[in-house]
Structures are given as C-alpha cells and as structure tokens.
N, C-alpha and C positions, 0 to 999 in steps of 0.2 A: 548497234542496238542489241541489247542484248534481252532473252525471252525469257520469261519469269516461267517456271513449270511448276503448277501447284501438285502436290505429292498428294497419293491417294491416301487413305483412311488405315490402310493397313500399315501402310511403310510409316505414317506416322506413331501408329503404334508398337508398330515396331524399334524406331529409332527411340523412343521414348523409354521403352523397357531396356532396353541397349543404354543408355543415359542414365538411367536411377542403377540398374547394374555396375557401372562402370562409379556413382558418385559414392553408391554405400559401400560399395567392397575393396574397390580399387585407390582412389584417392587417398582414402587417411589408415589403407592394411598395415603401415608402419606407425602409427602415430600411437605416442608412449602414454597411454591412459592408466595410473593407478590407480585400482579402487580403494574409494575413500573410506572410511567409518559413517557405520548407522548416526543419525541423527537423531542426539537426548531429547527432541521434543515430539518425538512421535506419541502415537496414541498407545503402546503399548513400556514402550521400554522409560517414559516419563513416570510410569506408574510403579515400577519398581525401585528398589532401593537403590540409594547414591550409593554404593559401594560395589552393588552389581550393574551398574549400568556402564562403569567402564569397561569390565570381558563382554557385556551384551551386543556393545556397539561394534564387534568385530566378529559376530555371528557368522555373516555371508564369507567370509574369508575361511574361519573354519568350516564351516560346511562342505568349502569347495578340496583344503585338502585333510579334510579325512576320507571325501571319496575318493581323491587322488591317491591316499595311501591305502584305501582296499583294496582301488583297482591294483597299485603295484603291489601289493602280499600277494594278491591273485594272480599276479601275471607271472610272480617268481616260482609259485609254487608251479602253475603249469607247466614255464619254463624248465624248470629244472626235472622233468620227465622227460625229458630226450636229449637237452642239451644244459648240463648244468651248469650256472653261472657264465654261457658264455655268450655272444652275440644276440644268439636266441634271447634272453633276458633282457640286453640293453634296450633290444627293439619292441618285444610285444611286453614290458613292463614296464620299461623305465622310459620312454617314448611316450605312448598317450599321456601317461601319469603327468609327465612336464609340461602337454602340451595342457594337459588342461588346467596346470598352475598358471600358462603365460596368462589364461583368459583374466588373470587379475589387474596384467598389466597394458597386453598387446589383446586385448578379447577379435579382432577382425585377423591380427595375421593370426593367431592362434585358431582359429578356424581354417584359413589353408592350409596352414602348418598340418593338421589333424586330417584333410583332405589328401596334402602329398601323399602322408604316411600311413593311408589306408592299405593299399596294395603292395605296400612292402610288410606293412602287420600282418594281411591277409595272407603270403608267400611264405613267412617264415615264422609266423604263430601254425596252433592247429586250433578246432571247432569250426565256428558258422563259417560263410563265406558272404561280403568282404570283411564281416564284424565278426571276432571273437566275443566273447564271453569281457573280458577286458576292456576291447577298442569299443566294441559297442556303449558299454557303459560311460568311456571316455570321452566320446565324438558326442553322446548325449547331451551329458555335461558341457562340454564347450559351446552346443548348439544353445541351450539355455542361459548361460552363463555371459556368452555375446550379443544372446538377443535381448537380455536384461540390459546389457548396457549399449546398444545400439538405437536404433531408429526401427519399425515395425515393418520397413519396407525390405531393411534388411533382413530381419528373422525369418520374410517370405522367401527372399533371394538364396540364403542358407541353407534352406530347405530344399529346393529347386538344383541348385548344386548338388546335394547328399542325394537325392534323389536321382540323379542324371549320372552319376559316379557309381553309385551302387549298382543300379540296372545297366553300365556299361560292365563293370568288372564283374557281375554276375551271367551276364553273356558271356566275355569269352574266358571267362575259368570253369565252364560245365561245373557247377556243382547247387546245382536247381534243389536239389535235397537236401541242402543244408543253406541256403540262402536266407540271409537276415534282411535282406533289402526291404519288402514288406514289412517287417516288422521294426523297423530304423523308420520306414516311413510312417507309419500307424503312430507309433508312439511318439516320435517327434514331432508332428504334425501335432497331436493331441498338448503336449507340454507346449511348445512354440504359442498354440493356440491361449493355453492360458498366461504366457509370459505377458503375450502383447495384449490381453484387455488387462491383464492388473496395470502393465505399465500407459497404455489408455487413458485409464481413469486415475492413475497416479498425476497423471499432466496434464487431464483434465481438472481436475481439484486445485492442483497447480495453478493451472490460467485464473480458475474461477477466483481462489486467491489474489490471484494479481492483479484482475479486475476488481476486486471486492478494491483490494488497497488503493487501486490509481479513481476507482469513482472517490472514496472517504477524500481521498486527497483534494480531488475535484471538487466533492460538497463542502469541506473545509475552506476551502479557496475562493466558492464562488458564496459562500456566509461572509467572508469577511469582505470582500469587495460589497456586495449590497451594506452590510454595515459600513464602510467609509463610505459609501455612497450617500448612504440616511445621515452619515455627518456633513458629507460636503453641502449638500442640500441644507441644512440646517444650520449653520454655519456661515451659508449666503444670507439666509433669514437674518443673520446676526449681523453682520457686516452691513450688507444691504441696507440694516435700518441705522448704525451711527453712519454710512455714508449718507444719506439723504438726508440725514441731519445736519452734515458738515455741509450740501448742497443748499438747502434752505437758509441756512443760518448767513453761510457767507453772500448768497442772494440780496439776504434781507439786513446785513451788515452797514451799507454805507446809505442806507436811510433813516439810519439811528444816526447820524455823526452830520450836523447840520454845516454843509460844505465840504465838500471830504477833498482832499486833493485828488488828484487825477490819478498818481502813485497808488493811493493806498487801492481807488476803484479799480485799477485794472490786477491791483493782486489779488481781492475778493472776485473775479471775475476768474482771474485763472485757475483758484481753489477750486470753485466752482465746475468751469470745466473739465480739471482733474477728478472733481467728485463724479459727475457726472459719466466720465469715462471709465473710471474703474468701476461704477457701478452696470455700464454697457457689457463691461469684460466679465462681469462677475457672470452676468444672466449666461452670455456666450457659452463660457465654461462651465456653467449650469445646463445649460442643453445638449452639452455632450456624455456628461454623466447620468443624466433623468432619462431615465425608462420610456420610451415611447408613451406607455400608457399611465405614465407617472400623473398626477396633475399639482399644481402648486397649493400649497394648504393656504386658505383662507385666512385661517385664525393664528394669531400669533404665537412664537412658540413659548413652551411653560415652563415657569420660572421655579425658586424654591418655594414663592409665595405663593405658590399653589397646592403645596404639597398635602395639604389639608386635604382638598378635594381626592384627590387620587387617594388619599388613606380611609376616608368616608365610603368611595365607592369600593376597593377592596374590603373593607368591613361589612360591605353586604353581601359579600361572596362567602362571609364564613370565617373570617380569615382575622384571628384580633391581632392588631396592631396597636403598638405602641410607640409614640413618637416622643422622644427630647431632644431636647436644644438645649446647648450650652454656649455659654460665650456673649459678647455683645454682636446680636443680628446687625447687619448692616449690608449694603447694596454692594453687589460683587459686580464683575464683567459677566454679559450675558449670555458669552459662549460658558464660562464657569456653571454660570446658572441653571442654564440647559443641559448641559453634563451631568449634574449633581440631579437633576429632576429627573435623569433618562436612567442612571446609573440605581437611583432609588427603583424605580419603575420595572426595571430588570429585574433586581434582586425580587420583589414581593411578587413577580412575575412568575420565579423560579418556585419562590414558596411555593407558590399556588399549584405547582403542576408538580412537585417533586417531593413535596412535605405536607399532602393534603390533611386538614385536623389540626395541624401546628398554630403555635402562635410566634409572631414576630416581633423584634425590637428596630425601630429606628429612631440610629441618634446622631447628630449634625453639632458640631463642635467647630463654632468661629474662632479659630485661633489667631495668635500673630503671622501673618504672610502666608496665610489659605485656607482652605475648607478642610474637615474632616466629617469621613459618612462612617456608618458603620451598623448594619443590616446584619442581624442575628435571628435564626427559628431555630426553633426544638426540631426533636423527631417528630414523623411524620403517627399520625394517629387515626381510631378510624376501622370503617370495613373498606376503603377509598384506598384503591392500590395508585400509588405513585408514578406517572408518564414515566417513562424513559426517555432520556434525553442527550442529546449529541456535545454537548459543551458550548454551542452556539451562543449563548447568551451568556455567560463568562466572557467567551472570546470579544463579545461586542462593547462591553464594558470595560475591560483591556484596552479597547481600540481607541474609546475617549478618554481614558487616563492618560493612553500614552500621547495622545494629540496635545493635552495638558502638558506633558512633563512632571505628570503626579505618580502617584506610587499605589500600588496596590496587590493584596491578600486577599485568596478566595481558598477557601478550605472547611473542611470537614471539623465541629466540634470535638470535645469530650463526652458530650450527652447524645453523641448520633444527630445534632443538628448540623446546619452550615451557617457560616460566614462571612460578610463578603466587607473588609474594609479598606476605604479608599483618601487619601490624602490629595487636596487639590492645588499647588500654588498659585500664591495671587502676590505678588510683588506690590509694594506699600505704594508705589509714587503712581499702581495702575486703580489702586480702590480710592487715591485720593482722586485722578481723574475722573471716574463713575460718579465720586460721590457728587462733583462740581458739575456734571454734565446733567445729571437727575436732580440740582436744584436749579 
C-alpha cells in the first residue's frame, strides 16, 4: 500500500515556477517562428494610402535591423581600436547584431543565444561590464523583441535570467565600477513592463472580439431557431385543421351512403384512425418544440383576408400604406396564406422601426402557379431616428420562403428606401383541391 505525501505550499510553488520555466523557455527554444507582416486593417496603417501600406506592414522587421545595423557600425568602430577587423569584431559586432536578427525568426533560442554570448562579449569587447555599449543595446532588443512575440510569463522568466547572469558575471569579474547590470535590469524591467500590457490588451481585445463574434453567431442562431419554431407551431395550426377535417368528414362519411358495405366502413374508419394519429403525433412534436412557457394561441391563424385589418391598424401608428391587388383573388393553401400574412407583417414591421415618417407600398399579385408580395417604403423621414436593427426579421421571412420553395429579394432602393419581394408557389392541382375543400 502505498502512502500518498501531500507536498507543502512552498515546494508546490516551487515546482510550479520550475514547470512554467521549463514550458516557456525550454520546450519550443528551437521552434522556427517567422515574423509575419503588420495587418492592413489596423487602426493606423488602414488609414493610409494603398501604396504605402505595403513598406508599412513591414515596419517591425526594419525597426529591428536598423538597430542591428547601429549596433554593428558601433561595434566595428570600437573594434577596430585595438583589434582591427579581426576576432574582436566578429564577436562584439557581428555576434549580437545576428543574434538579435534571429529574434525575427527563432525569438526564444535567440535569447540564449544572446545569454551564452554575454561573457564572451564581456572578455573580448571593452566598456561596461557584462554589457558594452553594443551587447547592451543588442540583449535589449532581443529581450523585447521575444517578449513581443512570446507569452508574458516568459518576458518575466527573461528577465530573471538577465538578471541572475549579470549579478553572477559581475561578481566574479571585480569590475563594480563599470557594471551595467543595474542598468540592463532598470531599463529592461521598465520596456518588458510595457511590452507585456500592450500585448495584454492586444489579446484582450482579441478575446473580446472573439466573444463579440461567437455570441453574434449565437444570437443569429438562436433568432432563427425561435423563428422555425414560430413556423413549426403554425404550421401545426394548419395541418391540424384539414387533419380534423379529414377526421370528421371520414367519421361522418358512411352515414351519408344509405347501407354502406362493410369494406367501404372499415376504410372510413381507418382514415380516421390515421387522421386521428397523425394528429396525436403532430401535438407530441409540438411539445417538444414549444417553450415551457409558450401557450397555444386561441384564435385562428391570419389569413390574406385579413390583411386589411393589419394595414388599418398600422395606419394609426402613422405609417400610410398602400395596398394593391392584382390578378383574380382566389383561395390558396393555408400554410401559403399564413406565410404571405406573416411575411407582409414583417416587412411593415420593419418600416416602422427603420424608416420612421415613410410611407409604404403593398402589392399582392395572383399569378398563374403562386402568389407574389412586394412591400416597398421611401426613406426614412422626421425628427424620429431609426432603431438599429440586427437583420433578424429579414432572416425570419427567408425562413418561410424557403419552407415554401419560393424565392425572394430584400434590399435597399434607389430613393434610400427598401424592398422586400417575395414569390410563393402554389401548384395548380393544390389550389384546385383548396378550392373543392372550401366549397
């Protein structure tokens, strides 16, 4: 059996700083990162011209070797005061200079890289001690340049390093009178400091982005689910009533027919039952889709032959409308119907919150083999500023076209009004059965 030892408080955080140590510096110090190009849609470089925003987007790259090329002019020039163009130079100028090029590609090994070759810069440069004039500026730059494209845990961990390197090779090289180590730690601390809140808030804005876009997506998604919701529901209303028609009728069938055979009774009986049971299945499936607190609407639902009403009481909202009809009226199916009444209802809906002062056209065109709508307003007019709106009611009128198989355009006029027209099919052998059914 073996005995579980729970670890004190310190050794946990100790192992802990040992682990983020070992995940930010060690793990990916080889992994081949080139920096990419600035992004044309920032806030700054979107705003200038397309011609200068291709050298802009590559700012960070020069930035990094033109100080690479001061540091090495500087290092050459010092160099070559005791030791011209020989080792001396490769080392205290042409050494930082490269390391702090690799920070474009390798920014983590380029930071040991820059770590090894302190106290060989410090041996065979002359000034500060462990940083010349050059290395300093180089180890600088790397320290920034990886902690921009790092993680924040690391730009602390870099620090803690340069730190602990310094004040060792400033110990056993005596040269306390010219030590940079303080001042490698002051001013790197101080940059480090501001690298990691810009990049902070860079990935903060980031998420907040990201959230912004996965809730839109989510309130897009959960609009159009309530919308086929509000169809499927209405829909059952429709169904529902030629089923209990086809239920009644075949009930009350073989007492019209004075001695009916036995045949035909038990096929009126089976309709029946079928009606009956698709009408059970329909409620079922209707209580999976209805909202807890949904309740079932009392009143029947509305047809075109209501459309009057609905344009009466939008007319006392302010709102003039204008309704034609063309074609011969005639009785559609009354999912069509309810579509076309829901679809009008939307649009003058929209009006009203998006084109406050306007007036509207509604026009209704019985064609051969469907319906056509077609819902037009002016600009919006007025001291009555216009809702902002999400496209939710577009999408919702989308969702019963296409449950139709109809077709439709929603867009912006040429007078700054909108649009919205829609085409419904109705297949000729289904308006002859409506029309037999409703006599």
């Amino acid at each position: 059996m073996t005995e579980t030892k729970t670890r004190s408080p310190e050794r946990r955080v100790a192992a802990g700083a040992i682990a983020s140590l070992r995940q930010e510096l060690f793990h990916h110090a080889l992994d081949y990162r080139p920096l990419g190009p600035l992004r044309t849609d920032g806030p700054v470089i979107r705003r200038l011209p397309k011609t200068l925003r291709k050298g802009v987007v590559w700012f960070p790259h020069a930035v990094v070797g033109l100080v690479a090329l001061i540091s090495l002019t500087d290092g050459v020039f010092a160099a070559n005061t005791y030791s011209p163009f020989g080792i001396a130079t490769v080392i205290t100028a042409f050494l930082p200079a490269a390391t702090l090029l690799m920070t474009l590609v390798r920014p983590v090994l380029a930071f040991w890289v820059s770590i090894a070759s302190t106290p060989v810069v410090a041996v065979v440069g002359s000034g500060g001690w462990p940083w010349g004039a050059t290395a300093f500026a180089c180890h600088l730059g790397v320290l920034i340049v990886a902690a921009a494209r790092t993680r924040p845990p690391a730009a602390a961990w870099m620090w803690f390093v340069t730190l602990v390197v310094g004040s060792f090779l400033e110990n056993i090289g005596g040269h306390s009178s010219t030590s940079t180590t303080f001042a490698m730690a002051f001013v790197s601390a101080f940059a480090l400091l501001v690298v990691t809140v810009v990049q902070t808030r860079r990935d903060a804005k980031q998420e907040v982005t990201v959230q912004r876009t996965v809730t839109a997506v989510e309130r897009d998604r959960r609009t159009l689910l309530e919308e086929r919701t509000t169809i499927a529901r209405e829909l059952h209303d429709v169904v529902a009533h030629h089923m209990s028609v086809v239920a009644i009728q075949a009930e009350a069938a073989p007492y019209r027919v004075e001695n009916p055979p036995p045949e035909l009774e038990q096929a009126f009986a089976t309709i029946r039952e079928n009606a009956v049971a698709a009408l059970t299945e329909l409620r079922r499936v209707l209580g999976v889709v209805r909202a807890d607190d949904q309740e079932v609407p009392d009143a029947p639902q509305p047809t075109l032959a209501e459309l009057d009403r609905l344009l009466d009481n939008v007319r006392e909202t302010g709102l003039e409308t204008e309704k034609t009809v063309t074609g011969a009226v005639r009785t559609l199916p009354q999912g069509v119907e309810l579509s076309a009444y829901r679809i009008v209802q939307e649009a003058l809906s929209n009006t009203l919150r998006h084109a406050p002062g306007a007036s509207a056209k509604v026009e209704i065109g019985y064609v051969l083999g469907g319906l056509g709508l077609r819902v037009v307003n002016g600009p919006a007019r007025g001291l009555v500023k216009p809702s902002p709106g999400a496209g939710h009611g577009v999408t919702g009128m989308r969702e019963r076209v296409a449950m139709l198989n109809g077709e439709m355009t929603a867009g912006p006029t040429e007078d700054r009004g909108y649009e919205v027209a829609v085409f419904l099919p109705v297949p000729a052998e289904r308006e002859h059965t409506e029309e037999e059914v409703a006599a």
